[in-house]
C-alpha positions as CSV (number, residue, x, y, z in Angstrom):
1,X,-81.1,57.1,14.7
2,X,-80.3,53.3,14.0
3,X,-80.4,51.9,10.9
4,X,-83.0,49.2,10.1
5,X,-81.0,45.8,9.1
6,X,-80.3,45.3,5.5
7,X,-82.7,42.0,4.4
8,X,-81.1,40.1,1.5
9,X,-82.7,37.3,0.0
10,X,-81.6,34.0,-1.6
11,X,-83.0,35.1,-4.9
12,X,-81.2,38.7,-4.3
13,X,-77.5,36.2,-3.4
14,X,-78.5,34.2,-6.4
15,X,-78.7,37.3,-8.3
16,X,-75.6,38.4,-7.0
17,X,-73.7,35.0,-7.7
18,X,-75.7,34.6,-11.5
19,X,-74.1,38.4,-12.6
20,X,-70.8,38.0,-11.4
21,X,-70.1,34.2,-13.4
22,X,-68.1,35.0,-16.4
23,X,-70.2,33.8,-19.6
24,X,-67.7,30.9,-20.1
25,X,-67.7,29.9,-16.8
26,X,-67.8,26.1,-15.9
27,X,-70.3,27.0,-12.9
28,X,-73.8,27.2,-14.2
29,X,-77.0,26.8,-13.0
30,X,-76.0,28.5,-9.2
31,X,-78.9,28.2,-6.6
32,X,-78.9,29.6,-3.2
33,X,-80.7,28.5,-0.2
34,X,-80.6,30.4,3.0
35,X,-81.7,28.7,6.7
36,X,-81.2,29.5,10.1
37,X,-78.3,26.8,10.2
38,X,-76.2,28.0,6.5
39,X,-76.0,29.7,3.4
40,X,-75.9,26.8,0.9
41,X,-74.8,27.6,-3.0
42,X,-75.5,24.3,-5.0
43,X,-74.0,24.4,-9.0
44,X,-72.7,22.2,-11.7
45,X,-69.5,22.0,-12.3
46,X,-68.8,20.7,-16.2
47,X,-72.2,18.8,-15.6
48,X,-71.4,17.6,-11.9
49,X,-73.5,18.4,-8.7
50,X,-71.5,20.3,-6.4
51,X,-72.2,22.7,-3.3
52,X,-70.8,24.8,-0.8
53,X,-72.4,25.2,2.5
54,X,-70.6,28.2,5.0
55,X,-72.3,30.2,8.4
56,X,-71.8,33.8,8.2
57,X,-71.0,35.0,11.5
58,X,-69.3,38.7,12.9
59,X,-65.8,38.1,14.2
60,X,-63.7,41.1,15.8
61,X,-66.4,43.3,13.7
62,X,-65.8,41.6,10.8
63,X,-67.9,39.6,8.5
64,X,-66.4,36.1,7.7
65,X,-67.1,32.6,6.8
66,X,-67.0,29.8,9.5
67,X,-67.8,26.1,9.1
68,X,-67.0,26.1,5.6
69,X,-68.2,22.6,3.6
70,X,-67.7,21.3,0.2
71,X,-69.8,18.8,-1.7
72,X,-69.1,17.0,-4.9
73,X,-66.1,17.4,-7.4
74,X,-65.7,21.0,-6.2
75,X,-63.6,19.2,-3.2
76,X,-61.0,18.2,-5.8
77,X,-60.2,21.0,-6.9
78,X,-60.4,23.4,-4.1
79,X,-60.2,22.8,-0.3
80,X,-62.9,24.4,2.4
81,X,-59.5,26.7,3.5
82,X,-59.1,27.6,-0.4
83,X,-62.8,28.7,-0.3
84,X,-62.7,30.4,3.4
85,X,-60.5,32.4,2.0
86,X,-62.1,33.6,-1.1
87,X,-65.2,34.2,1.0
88,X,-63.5,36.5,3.2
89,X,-61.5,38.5,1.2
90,X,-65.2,38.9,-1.2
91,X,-66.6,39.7,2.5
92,X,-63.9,41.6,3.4
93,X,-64.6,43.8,0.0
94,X,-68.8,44.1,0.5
95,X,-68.1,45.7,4.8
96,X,-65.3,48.2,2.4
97,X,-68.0,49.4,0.4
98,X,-71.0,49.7,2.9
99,X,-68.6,51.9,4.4
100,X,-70.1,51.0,8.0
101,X,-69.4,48.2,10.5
102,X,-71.5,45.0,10.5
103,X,-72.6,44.6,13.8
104,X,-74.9,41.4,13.0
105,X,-75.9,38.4,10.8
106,X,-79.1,36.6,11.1
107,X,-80.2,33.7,9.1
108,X,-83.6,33.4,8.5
109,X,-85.3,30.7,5.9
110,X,-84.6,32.2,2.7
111,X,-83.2,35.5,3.7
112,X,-80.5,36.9,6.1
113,X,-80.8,40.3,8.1
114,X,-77.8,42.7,8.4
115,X,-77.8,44.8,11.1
116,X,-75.2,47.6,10.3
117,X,-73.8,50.3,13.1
């Protein structure tokens, strides 16, 4: 029987993003915007506008992050490799737990559908 895909909202990522900030954190005020084109994160940074823009696409069945950007002082600190790489390993631990393959990513306006196998 094949599973329906697994909707996530922006507001479900912001969620997401919001409860796993330490308290002390330097990143407040996270906001996440979903379209067809990216997943956009926008935040401050000690005060400072920054973002980070990336396109979720399957790759050899795995989830990872593709066309990474960075926007504001973020980029001084960290490179769009430095945050490929976090993405992916964070990716690589959600597909762990589902416990199933990802066989699909949509982006939609403020939502994305997984289709899992």
């Amino acid at each position: 029987m094949p599973i329906p895909p697994l909707k996530v909202s922006q507001d479900t990522f912001n969620n997401l993003v919001v409860l796993n900030l330490p308290p002390n954190s330097p990143v407040q005020n996270p906001s996440t915007q979903i379209t067809p084109d990216y997943v956009r994160l926008s935040f401050t940074v000690y005060g400072f506008a920054s973002a980070i823009s990336v396109l979720p696409q399957i790759q050899d069945g795995k989830l990872v992050a593709t066309n990474t950007t960075l926007e504001g002082p973020i980029g001084l600190v960290l490179s769009s490799e430095d945050i490929t790489t976090l993405l992916n390993k964070h990716f690589a631990d959600a597909q762990a737990r589902l416990k199933r393959p990802i066989k699909s990513i949509t982006l939609n306006n403020g939502d994305m559908s997984i289709q899992l196998g």
